[in-house]
C-alpha positions in Angstrom: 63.8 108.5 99.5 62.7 111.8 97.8 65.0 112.8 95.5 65.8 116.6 94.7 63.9 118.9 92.8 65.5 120.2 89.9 65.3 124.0 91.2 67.7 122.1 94.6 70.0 121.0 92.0 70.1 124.8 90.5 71.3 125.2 94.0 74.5 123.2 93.9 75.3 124.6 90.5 75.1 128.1 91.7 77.1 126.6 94.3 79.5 124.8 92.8 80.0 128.4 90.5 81.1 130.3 93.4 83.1 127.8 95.0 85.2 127.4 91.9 85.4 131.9 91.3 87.0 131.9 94.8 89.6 129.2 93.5 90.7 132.4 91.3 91.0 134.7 94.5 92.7 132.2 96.5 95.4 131.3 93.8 95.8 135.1 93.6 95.8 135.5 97.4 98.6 133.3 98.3 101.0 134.7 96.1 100.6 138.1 98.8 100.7 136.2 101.7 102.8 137.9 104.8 103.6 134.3 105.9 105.3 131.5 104.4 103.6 130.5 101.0 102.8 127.3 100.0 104.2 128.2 96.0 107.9 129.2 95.4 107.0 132.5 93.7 105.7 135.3 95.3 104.7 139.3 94.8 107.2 142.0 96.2 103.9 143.5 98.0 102.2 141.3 100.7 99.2 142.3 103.2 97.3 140.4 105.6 94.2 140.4 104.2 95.6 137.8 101.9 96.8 135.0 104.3 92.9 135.8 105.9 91.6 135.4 102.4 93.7 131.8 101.7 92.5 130.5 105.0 88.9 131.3 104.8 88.4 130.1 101.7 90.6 126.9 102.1 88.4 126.4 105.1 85.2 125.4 103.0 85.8 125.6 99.3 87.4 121.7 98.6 84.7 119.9 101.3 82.0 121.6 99.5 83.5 120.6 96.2 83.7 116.7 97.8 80.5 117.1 99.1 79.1 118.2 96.0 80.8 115.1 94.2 79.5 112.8 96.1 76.3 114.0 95.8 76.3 113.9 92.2 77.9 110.7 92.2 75.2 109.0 94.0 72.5 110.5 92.0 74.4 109.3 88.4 74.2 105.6 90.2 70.4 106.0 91.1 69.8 107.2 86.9 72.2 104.9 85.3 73.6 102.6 87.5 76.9 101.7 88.4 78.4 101.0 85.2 77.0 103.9 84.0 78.1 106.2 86.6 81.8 104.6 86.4 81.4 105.4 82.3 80.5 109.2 82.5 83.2 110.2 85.2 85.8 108.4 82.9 84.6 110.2 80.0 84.2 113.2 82.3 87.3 113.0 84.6 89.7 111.1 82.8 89.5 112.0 79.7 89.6 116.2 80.3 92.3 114.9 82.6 94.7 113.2 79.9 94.1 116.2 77.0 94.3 119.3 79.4 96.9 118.0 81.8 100.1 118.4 79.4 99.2 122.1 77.9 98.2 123.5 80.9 101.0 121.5 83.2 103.7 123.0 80.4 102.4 127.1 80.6 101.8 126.8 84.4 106.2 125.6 84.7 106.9 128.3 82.0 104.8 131.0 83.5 106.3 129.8 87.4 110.1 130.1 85.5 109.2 133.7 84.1 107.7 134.7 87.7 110.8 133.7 89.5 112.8 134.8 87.3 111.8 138.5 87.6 112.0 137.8 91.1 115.5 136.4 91.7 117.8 138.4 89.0 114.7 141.0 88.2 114.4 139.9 84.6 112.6 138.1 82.4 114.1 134.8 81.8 114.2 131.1 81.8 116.3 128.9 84.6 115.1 126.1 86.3 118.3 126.2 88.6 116.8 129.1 90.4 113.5 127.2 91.7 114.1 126.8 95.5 113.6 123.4 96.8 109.9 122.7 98.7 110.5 120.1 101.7 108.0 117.4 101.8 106.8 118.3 98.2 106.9 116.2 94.6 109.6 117.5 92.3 109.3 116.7 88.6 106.3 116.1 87.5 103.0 117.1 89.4 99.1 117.2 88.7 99.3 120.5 90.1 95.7 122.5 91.1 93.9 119.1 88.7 94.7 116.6 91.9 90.9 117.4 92.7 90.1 115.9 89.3 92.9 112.9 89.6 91.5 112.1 93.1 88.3 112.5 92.3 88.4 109.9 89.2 89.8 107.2 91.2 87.5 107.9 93.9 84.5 107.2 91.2 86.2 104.3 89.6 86.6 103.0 93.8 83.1 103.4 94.0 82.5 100.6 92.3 83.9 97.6 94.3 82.4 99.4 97.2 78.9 99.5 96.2 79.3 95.5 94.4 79.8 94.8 98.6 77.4 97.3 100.0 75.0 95.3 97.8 75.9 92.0 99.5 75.8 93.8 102.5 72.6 96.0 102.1 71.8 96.1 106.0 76.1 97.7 106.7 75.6 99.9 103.7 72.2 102.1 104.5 73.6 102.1 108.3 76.5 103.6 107.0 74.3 106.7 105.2 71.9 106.5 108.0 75.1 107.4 110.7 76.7 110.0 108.2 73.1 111.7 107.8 72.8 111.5 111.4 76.1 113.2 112.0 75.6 115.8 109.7 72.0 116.5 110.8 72.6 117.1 114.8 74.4 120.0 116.8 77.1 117.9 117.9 77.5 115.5 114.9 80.3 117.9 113.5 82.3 117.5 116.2 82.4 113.7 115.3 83.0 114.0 112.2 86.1 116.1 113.0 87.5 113.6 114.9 89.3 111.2 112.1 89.8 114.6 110.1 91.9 115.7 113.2 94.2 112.5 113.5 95.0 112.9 109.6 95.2 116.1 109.8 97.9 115.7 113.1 100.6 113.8 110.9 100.9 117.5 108.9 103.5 119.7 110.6 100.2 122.8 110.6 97.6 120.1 111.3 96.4 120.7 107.6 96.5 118.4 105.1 97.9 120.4 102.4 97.8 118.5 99.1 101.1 116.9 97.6 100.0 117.2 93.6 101.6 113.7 93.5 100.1 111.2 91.1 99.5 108.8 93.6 99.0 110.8 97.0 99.4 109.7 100.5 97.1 107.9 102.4 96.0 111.1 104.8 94.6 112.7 101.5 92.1 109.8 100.7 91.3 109.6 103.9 90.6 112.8 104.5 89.2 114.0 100.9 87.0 110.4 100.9 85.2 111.1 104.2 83.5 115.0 102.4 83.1 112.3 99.3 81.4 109.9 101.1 79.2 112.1 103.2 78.2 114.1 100.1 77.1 110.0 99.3 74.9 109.8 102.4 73.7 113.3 101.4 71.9 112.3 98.7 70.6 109.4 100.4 69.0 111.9 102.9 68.4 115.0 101.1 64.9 115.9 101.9 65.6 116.1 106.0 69.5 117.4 105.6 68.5 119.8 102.8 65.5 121.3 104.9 67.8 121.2 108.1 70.8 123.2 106.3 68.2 125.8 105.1 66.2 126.7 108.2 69.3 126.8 110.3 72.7 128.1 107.5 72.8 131.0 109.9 73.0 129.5 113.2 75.9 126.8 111.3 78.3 129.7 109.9 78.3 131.5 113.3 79.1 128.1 115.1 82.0 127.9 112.6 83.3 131.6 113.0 84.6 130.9 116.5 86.6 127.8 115.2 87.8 129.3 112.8 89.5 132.2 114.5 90.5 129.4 117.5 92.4 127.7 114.5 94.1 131.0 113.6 95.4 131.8 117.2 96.6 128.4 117.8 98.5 128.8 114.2 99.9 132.0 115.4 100.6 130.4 118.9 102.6 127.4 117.6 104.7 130.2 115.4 105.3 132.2 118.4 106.5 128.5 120.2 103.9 128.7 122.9 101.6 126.1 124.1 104.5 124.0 124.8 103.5 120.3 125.9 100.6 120.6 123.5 100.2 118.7 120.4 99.4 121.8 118.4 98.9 120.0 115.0 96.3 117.6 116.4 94.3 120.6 118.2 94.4 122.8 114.8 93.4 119.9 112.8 90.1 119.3 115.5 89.3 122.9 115.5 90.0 123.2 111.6 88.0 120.7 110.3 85.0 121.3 112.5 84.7 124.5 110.9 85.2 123.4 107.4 82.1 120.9 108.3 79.9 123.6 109.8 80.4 126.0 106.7 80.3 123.3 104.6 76.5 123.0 105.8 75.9 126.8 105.9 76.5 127.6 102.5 74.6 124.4 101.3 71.6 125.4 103.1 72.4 129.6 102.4 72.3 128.7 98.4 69.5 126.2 99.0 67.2 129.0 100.7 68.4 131.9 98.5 69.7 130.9 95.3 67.3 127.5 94.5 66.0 128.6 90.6 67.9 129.1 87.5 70.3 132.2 88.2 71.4 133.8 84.9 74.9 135.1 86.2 76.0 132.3 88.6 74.3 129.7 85.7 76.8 130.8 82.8 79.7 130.8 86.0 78.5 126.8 86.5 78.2 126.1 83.3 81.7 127.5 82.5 83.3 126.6 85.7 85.0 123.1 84.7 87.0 125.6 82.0 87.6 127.7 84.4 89.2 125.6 87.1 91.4 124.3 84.1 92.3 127.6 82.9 92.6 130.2 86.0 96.0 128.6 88.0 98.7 129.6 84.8 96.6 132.7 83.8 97.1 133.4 88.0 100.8 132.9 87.8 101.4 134.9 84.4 99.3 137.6 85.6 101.5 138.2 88.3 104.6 137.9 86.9 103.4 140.7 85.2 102.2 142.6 88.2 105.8 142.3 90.2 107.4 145.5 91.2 104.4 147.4 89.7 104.7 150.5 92.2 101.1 149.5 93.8 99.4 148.2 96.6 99.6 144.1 97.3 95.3 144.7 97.7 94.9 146.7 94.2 97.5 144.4 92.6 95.0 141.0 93.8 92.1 143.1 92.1 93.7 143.5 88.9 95.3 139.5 88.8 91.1 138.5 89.6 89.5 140.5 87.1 92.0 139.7 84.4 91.9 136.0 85.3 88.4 136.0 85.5 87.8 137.5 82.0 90.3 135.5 80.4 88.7 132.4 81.3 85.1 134.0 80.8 85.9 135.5 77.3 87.6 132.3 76.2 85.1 130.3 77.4 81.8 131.8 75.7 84.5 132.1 72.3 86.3 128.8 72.3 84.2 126.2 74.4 80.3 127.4 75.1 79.3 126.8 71.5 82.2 123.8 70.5 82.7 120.3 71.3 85.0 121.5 74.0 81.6 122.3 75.6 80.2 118.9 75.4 83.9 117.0 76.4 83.6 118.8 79.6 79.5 119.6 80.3 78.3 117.1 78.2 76.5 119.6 76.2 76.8 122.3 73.5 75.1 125.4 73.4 73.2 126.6 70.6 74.0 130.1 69.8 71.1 132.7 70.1 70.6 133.1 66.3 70.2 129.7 65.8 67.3 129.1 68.2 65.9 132.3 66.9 65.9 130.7 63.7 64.0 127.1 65.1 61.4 129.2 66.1 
């Protein structure tokens, strides 16, 4: 095996950056929706563009993030082993995990009260009688938008016993890889790996598995998280023929996904409408669904691996600030808007003006509060010098 040249890894850093800006847009998004949201509060102004803007983006942006773990996860086993991989994700995961959870867990209820508030009695106020009940949902306590880091910790820590067998079993474990690289390296290996994506996704009323925030999730969400995390696994097992694959043929992959994609949306809209009777409409969105999330998935690996390979100075700082980011953006979303309802403007301007405040909140608090402190190395495992002191080194 050839491992990836550092200007690849650049790549999946300028990658990753994106994929975590567009968590801003789609928190923003789904609080415009014109159909039923999947939060409790919600703007007075709703357009379409937002529920087209939630699905798109939930279409890719968590299995390139699993992806992306896995990857990484693999490649912290091949340079420190497995003890030492297990180490870093504890010190990386778990510990952000139990310092960040409680402040930002506490503003994101307080912020959620004040939003609903405003929207029930049209004032601002606290009363927690007023939140409507969510079927199928956790009450009480929740890891809210952080169940990617929960899940992704115990999927690290799982790793472990895994690989003690796969090293017993050496001949099981590289056919393993060798079928998931397969899969993800043909024309038709998408529509495979779809297939146990579909039956999880079939037990969810939309054929999406939606996540719960609960502290320990259902079975459907490992199942259907692990496979992108194990994949990403086999990725870097197979990197040099799936990373030249992805890049000579993005294009051809995200136009083989658009089609999907809109199929899902019409059978969405046809199960609404109560047609298709005799179908099981869950179990055909689920199919078409997730073989568009693992098409894109492969486009814009291979579209950031052909265009975006070496250092990038904007999407860089958005990497290297994106862990603060994702901790930050979901209350700084929610209070955003609250302040937003009943402004007399479009639901489209309104989105605009909840990004680009999030977005600089998070960026100006990042380069003032975590780029240059230990924050920095708690979450990168780094500190950055400040410009006058390397000047002054040299």
């Amino acid at each position: 095996m050839q491992h990836a040249s550092t200007d690849r890894l650049h790549a999946l850093d300028n990658l990753r950056a994106l994929m975590m800006w567009l968590g801003i847009v789609l928190h923003v998004s789904v609080s415009h929706m014109v159909n039923d949201s999947p939060l409790p509060w919600h703007d007075d102004r709703s357009t379409p563009v937002a529920d087209l803007l939630s699905a798109f983006i939930h279409t890719f942006r968590m299995p390139v993030f699993f992806i992306l773990a896995g990857f990484f996860a693999a490649m912290l086993v091949q340079k420190r082993g497995v003890r030492g991989m297990v180490g870093n994700r504890l010190r990386r995961l778990g510990l952000p995990f139990a310092i960040f959870w409680p402040p930002v867990f506490a503003a994101s209820a307080v912020l959620a009260l004040l939003f609903l508030h405003r929207m029930v009695r049209g004032t601002w106020g606290l009363d927690a009688s007023i939140v409507p009940p969510r079927p199928n949902m956790p009450t009480g306590l929740t890891t809210m938008h952080l169940w990617f880091l929960w899940m992704l910790l115990w999927f690290c820590v799982l790793a472990a016993p895994v690989l003690w067998v796969g090293e017993r079993l050496p001949a099981v474990s590289a056919a393993m890889t060798r079928v998931l690289a397969r899969l993800g390296g043909t024309p038709w290996g998408f529509a495979v790996l779809a297939l146990p994506l579909a039956a999880v996704g079939a037990l969810y009323p939309q054929g999406v598995v939606v996540p719960s925030g609960a502290f320990v999730p259902p079975l459907a969400e490992w199942l259907h998280n692990g496979l992108f995390f194990v994949f990403g696994w086999a990725l870097w097992r197979h990197q040099q023929a799936l990373f030249a694959l992805y890049t000579r043929r993005w294009v051809a992959f995200a136009l083989a996904g658009l089609p999907l994609f809109l199929a899902t949306g019409g059978l969405v809209e046809a199960q609404r409408a109560g047609q298709l009777s005799g179908w099981n409409l869950p179990l055909c969105i689920a199919y078409v669904y997730n073989g568009a999330s693992w098409l894109w998935s492969f486009a814009f690996i291979g579209l950031f691996l052909r265009y975006l390979q070496g250092p990038h100075p904007v999407l860089g700082y958005l990497a290297d600030s994106s862990y603060w980011v994702y901790l930050l953006h979901l209350p700084l979303t929610i209070g955003f808007g609250a302040l937003l309802f009943g402004a007399p403007l479009p639901a489209l301007a309104k989105m605009t003006l909840n990004v680009a405040a999030t977005t600089a909140v998070c960026l100006a608090s990042y380069h003032l509060l975590v780029r240059y402190t230990a924050v920095s190395s708690l979450l990168n495992g780094k500190r950055h010098a400040r410009q006058a002191q390397v000047s002054a080194t040299r």
